[in-house]
C-alpha positions in Angstrom: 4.3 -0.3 27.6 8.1 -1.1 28.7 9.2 1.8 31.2 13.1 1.3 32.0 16.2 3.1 31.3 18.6 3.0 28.4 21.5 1.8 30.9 19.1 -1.5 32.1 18.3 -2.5 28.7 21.6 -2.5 27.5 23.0 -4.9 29.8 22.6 -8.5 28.4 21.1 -10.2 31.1 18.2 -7.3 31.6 17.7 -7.7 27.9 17.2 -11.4 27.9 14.2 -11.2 31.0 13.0 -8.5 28.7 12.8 -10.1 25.0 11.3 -13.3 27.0 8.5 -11.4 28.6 8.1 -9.9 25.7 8.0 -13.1 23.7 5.0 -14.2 26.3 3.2 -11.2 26.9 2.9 -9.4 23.4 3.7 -11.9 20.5 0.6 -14.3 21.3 -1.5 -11.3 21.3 -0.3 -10.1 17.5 0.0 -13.8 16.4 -3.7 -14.0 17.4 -4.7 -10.3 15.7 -2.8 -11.3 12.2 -4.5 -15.0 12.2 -8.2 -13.5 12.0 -7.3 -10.5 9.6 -5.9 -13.2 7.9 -9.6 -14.9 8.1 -7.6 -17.7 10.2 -10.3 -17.2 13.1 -10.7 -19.8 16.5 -13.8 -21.4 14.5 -11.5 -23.2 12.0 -9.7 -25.4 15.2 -13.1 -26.9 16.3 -13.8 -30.3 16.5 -16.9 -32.5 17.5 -17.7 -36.0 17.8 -17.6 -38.5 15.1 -20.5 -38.3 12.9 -21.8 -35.1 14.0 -21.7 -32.3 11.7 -19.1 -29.8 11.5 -19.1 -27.2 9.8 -16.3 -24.6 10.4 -17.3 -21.0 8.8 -15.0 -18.2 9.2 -15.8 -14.8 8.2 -13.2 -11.8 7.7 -14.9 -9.4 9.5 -11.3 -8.5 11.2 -10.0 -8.2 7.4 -12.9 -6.1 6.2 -12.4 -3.7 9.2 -9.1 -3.2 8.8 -8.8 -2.3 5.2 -11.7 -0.5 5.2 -10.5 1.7 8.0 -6.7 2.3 6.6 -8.4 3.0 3.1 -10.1 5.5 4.4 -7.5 7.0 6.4 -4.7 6.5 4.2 -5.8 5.5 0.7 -5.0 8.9 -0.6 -1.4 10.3 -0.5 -0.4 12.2 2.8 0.4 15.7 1.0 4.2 16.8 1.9 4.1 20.5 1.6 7.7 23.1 1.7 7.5 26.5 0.9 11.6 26.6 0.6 12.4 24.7 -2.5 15.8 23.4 -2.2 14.6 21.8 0.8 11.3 20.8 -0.9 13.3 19.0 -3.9 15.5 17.1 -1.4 13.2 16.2 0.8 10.7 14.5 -2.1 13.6 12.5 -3.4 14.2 10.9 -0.1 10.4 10.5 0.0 10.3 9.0 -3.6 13.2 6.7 -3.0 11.4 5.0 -0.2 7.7 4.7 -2.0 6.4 7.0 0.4 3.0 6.4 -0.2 2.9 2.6 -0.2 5.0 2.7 2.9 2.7 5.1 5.1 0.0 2.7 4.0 1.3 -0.2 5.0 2.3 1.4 8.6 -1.3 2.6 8.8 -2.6 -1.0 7.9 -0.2 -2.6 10.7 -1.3 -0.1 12.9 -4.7 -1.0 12.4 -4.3 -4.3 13.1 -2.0 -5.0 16.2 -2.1 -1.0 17.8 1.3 0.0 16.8 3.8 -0.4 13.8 7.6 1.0 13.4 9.5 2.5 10.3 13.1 1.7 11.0 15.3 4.9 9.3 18.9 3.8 8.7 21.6 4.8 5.8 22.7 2.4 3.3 25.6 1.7 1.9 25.1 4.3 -0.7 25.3 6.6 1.6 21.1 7.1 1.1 18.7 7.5 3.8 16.1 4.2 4.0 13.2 3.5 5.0 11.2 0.0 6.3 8.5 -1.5 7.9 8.6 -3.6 11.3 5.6 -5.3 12.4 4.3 -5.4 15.4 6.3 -8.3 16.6 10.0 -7.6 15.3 10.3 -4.5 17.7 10.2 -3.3 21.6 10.0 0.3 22.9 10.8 1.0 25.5 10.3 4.2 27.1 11.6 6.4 30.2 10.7 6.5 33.7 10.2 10.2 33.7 7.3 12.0 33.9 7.4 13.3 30.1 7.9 9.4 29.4 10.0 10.0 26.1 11.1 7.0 24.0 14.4 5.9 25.6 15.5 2.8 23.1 13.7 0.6 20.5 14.8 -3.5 20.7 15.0 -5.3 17.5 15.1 -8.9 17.3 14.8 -11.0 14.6 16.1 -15.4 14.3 18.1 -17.2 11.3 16.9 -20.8 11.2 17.8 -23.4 8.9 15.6 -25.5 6.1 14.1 -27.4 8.9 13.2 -24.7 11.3 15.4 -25.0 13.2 16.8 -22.2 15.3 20.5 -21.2 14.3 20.6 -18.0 15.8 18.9 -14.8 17.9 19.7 -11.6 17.1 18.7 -8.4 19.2 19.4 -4.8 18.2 19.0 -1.9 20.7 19.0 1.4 19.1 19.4 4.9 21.1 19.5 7.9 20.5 23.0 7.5 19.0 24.0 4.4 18.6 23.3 0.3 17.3 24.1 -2.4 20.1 23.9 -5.8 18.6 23.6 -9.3 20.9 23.0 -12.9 19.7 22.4 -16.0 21.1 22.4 -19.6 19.8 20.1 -20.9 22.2 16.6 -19.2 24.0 17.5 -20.7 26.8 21.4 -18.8 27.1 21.5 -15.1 27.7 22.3 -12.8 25.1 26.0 -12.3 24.4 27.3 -8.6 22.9 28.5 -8.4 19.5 28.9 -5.4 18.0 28.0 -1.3 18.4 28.1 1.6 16.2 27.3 4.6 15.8 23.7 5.3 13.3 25.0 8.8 12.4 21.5 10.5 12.8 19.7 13.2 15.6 17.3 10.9 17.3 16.6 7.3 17.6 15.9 5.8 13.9 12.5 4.2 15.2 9.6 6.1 14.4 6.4 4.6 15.9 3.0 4.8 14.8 0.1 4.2 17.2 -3.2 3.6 16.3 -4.4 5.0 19.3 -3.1 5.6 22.9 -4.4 2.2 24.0 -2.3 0.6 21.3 -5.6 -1.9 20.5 -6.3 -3.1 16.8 -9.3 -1.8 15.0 -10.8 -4.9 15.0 -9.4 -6.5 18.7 -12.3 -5.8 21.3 -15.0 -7.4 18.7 -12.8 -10.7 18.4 -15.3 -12.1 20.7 -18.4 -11.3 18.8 -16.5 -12.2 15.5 -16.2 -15.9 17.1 -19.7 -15.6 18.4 -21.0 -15.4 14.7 -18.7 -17.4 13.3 -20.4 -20.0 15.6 -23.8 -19.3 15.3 -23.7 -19.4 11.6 -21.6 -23.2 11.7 -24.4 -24.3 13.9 -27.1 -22.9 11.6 -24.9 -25.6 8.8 -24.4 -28.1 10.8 -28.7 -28.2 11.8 -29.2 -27.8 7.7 -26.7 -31.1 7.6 -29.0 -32.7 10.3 -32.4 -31.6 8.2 -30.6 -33.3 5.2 -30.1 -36.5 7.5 -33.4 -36.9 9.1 -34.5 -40.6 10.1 -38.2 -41.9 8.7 -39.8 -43.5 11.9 -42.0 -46.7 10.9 -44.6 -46.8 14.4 -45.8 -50.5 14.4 -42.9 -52.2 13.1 -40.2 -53.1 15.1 -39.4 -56.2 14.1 -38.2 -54.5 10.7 -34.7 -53.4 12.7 -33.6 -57.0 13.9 -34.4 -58.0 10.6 -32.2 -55.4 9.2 -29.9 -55.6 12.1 -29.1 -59.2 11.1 -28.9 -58.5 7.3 -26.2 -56.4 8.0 -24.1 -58.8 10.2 -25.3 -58.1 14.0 -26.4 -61.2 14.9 -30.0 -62.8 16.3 -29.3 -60.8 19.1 -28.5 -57.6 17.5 -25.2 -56.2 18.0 -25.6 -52.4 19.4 -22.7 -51.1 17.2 -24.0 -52.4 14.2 -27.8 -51.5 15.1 -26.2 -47.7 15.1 -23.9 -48.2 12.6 -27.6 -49.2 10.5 -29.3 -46.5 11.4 -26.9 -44.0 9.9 -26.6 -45.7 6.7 -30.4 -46.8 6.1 -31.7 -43.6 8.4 -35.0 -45.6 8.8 -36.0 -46.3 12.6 -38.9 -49.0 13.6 -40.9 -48.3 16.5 -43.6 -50.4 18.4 -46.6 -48.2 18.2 -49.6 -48.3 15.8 -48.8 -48.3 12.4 -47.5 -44.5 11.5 -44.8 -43.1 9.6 -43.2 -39.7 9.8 -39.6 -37.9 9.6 -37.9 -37.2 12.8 -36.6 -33.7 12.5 -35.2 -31.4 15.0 -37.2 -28.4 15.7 -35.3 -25.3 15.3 -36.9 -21.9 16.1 -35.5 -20.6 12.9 -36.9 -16.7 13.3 -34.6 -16.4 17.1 -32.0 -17.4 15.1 -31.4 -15.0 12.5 -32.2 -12.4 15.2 -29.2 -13.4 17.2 -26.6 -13.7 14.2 -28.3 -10.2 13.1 -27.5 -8.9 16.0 -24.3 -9.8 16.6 -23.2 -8.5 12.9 -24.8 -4.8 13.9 -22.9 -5.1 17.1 -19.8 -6.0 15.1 -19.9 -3.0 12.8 -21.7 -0.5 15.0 -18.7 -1.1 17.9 -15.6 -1.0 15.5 -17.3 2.5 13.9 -16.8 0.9 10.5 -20.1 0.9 8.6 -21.0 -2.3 6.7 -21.4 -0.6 3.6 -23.6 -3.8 1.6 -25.9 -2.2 4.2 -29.5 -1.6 3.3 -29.4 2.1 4.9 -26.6 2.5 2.1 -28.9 2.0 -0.9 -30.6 4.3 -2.9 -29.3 7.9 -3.9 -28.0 9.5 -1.0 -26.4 12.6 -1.2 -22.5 13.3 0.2 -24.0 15.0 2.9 -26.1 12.0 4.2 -23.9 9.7 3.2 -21.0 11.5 5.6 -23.3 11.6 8.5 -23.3 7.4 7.9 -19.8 7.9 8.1 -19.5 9.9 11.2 -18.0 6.6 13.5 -15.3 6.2 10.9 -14.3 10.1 10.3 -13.6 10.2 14.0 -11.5 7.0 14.0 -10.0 8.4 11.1 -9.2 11.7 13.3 -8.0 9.6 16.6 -5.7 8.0 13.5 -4.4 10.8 12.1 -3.4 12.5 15.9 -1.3 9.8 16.4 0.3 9.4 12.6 1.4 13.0 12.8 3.5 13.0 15.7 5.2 10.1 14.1 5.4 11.9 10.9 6.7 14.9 12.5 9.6 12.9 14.3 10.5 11.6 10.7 10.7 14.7 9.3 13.6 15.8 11.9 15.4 13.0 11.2 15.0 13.3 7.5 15.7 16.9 7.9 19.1 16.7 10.2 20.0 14.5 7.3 19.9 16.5 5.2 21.8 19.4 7.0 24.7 17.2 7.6 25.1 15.8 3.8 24.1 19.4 2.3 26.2 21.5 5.0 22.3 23.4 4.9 19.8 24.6 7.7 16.7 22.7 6.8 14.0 23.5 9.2 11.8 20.5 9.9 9.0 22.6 11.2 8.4 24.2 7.4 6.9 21.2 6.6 3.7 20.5 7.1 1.1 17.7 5.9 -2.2 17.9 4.4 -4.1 14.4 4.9 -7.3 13.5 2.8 -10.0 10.9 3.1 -10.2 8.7 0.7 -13.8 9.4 0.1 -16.4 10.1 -3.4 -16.5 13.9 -3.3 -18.7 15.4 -5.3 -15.8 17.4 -6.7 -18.6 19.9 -8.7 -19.3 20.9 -5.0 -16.1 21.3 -4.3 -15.1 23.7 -6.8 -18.4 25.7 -6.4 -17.8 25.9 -2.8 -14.0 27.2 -3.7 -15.5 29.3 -5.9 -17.4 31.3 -3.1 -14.2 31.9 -0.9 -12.7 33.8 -3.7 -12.5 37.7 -2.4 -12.8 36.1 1.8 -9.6 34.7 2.1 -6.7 34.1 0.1 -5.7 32.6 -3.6 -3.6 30.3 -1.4 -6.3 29.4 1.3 -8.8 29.1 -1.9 -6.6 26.7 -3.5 -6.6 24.1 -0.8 -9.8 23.8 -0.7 -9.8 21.6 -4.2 -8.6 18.0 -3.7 -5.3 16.7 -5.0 -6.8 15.3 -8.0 -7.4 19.1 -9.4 -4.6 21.1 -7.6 -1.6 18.7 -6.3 0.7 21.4 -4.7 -0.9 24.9 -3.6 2.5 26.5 -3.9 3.2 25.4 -7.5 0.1 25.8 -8.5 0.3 29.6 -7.2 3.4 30.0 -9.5 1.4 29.1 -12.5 -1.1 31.1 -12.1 1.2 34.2 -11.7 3.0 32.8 -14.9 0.0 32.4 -17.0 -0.6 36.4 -15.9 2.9 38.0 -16.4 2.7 36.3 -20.1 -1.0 37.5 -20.6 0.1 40.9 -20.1 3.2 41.0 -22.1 5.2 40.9 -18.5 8.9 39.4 -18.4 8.8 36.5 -15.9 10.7 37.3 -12.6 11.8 34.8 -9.9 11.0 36.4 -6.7 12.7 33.1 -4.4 15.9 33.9 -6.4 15.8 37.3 -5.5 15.1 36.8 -2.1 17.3 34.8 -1.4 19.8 37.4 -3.5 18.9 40.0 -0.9 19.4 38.3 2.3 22.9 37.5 0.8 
């Protein structure tokens, strides 16, 4: 975490010290985390010695983590829910405009792997608010030096390069609380020059950041090292299958059978030691002067240690990250929701340490999205009416669900009742509400009154 003030890291020569540390410090680490959830792991770079076996076996363990972790947090819908319905309306068709729902994903899943992701909020030429993703690697916060450490400026920087790849130019983008500083360069090695500023137009800085947790780590980044562990052991395990395939038969009481052979294949009455080797790969037959035996040479491999070691590493791998290798045996067999959320209990609490950070974030956006909204609509939107209703992405037994629903009914509210069914029965508590006292004004003959309307008639 950067700690400076707005005032250093607007002045170009602070700002070039603090993109290159930058460049050194983080972007090796996020290069690193997106090669193995991209199954590119250290394995895949080994090398040995000529004619030894080498087999290179990666295995996406940081891939499988990862998505299994953000499916579970965010693979259903975060559930935006306004009780004032102007506000609710407007609010929804900023949402909808940006593809909310792919969009939170896809900050979960960048979270997930590198620790932190950034939704850059800016208006468009249509004079829309916009959403998009940064990765990990396209942004810089930097925060205060105060106690209450609040976000002080966000860095952008992105590079143009030509066909080749080569660089044609740098570009950087600090954004405060109020305004857009642009720089460029032409050259890493020259400081950044200032371009441009303007003004954003909206109430905070237009960064939101999403931690995956206050660490900033990757869901997969502190088992990197037994991923590469098991990626080894299970190479070596081919490569000593390669060497069973290529075992040598060992003549005892022949040796005069290798000069023979030696010279058949060019080394000379004296036997050439290149080609003697060179023979022994190809014909795999080696002559020995003892009494007359014959037998495959073999390396002896304690086969059972083995498979202990790779098993343990792959608990180790699963067990640490608190995602549960569901091809598991413990996962077989008809387990009921109950048991099978107690297997679950590592990833629910990730899940929770997930969802802490997502909804300060969330609640940040909102503001923004909300001052908007004032502005453009001359309104009062208040960003603390919303709230958000997030729900694992889980098999419920949704039976269950309703029967346990079912037994609030008379305890606490039609409202409270209601949100106890998932979103595939009841989508919006509020709307749903309104139905239902629809449905029973026209049972009983009743003309239909909106109560909002005349609310809002009264404070008038």
């Amino acid at each position: 975490m950067y700690r400076f003030s707005k005032e250093q890291v607007t002045d170009p020569a602070f700002l070039t010290k603090l993109v290159a540390q930058f460049k050194n410090e983080q972007i090796p680490r996020f290069r690193k985390l997106e090669k193995y959830y991209r199954v590119k792991n250290e394995i895949l770079s080994r090398t040995m010695d000529g004619g030894k076996p080498n087999n290179r076996l990666a295995h996406g363990f940081a891939k499988y983590i990862s998505n299994m972790a953000t499916s579970y947090f965010m693979g259903k819908p975060v559930r935006y829910i306004v009780e004032d319905e102007e506000f609710k309306q407007a609010l929804n068709g900023i949402l909808n405009k940006n593809y909310i729902n792919s969009l939170n994903f896809e900050l979960a899943k960048e979270s997930s792997k590198k620790g932190i992701s950034a939704e850059l909020i800016y208006v468009d030429e249509q004079a829309d608010l916009r959403s998009k993703k940064m990765a990990a690697d396209e942004f810089i916060p930097v925060y205060g030096v105060t106690v209450d450490e609040f976000l002080e400026c966000v860095v952008r920087i992105w590079s143009d390069y030509d066909i080749d790849g080569k660089l044609l130019c740098e570009h950087a983008a600090v954004y405060t609380d109020s305004d857009i500083i642009y720089y460029s360069r032409e050259d890493e090695s020259r400081t950044f020059g200032l371009v441009d500023a303007a003004a954003h137009g909206l109430d905070d800085i237009p960064v939101v950041l999403y931690w995956n947790n206050e660490e900033c780590t990757g869901d997969y980044e502190d088992e990197i090292p037994l991923i590469d562990a098991y990626d080894k052991a299970q190479s070596d395990t081919g490569n000593d299958m390669e060497y069973f395939t290529d075992a040598y038969l060992c003549i005892a009481g022949a040796s005069g059978g290798l000069e023979d052979m030696a010279s058949v294949d060019g080394a000379g009455a004296d036997g050439d030691s290149d080609n003697m080797v060179r023979n022994l790969r190809k014909n795999r037959i080696l002559f020995l002067d003892e009494k007359g035996q014959a037998e495959w040479l073999v390396k002896n491999i304690n086969d059972t240690a083995v498979e202990n070691y790779k098993n343990r590493l792959y608990d180790n791998i699963f067990f640490l990250s608190q995602v549960p290798a569901l091809s598991d045996a413990s996962f077989a067999g008809n387990l009921t929701g109950i048991a099978i959320k107690y297997k679950l209990i590592g990833l629910e609490e990730l899940a929770i340490m997930k969802e802490n950070r997502f909804e300060a974030a969330q609640r940040k956006k909102t503001r923004i999205i909300a001052g908007f909204l004032n502005r453009k609509m001359n309104k009062n939107f208040d960003p603390d009416q919303v709230s958000r209703k997030y729900e694992r992405n889980f098999i419920e037994n949704i039976a269950d669900m309703i029967e346990n629903a079912r037994n609030l009914e008379g305890v606490v509210s039609h409202g409270t009742v209601l949100e106890q069914l998932p979103s595939s029965i009841v989508e919006d508590t509020g709307e749903e509400m309104e139905k239902i006292r629809e449905e029973m004004l026209e049972e009983q003959g009743l003309p239909k009154i909106d109560i909002r309307r005349l609310m809002e008639a009264g404070d008038e």
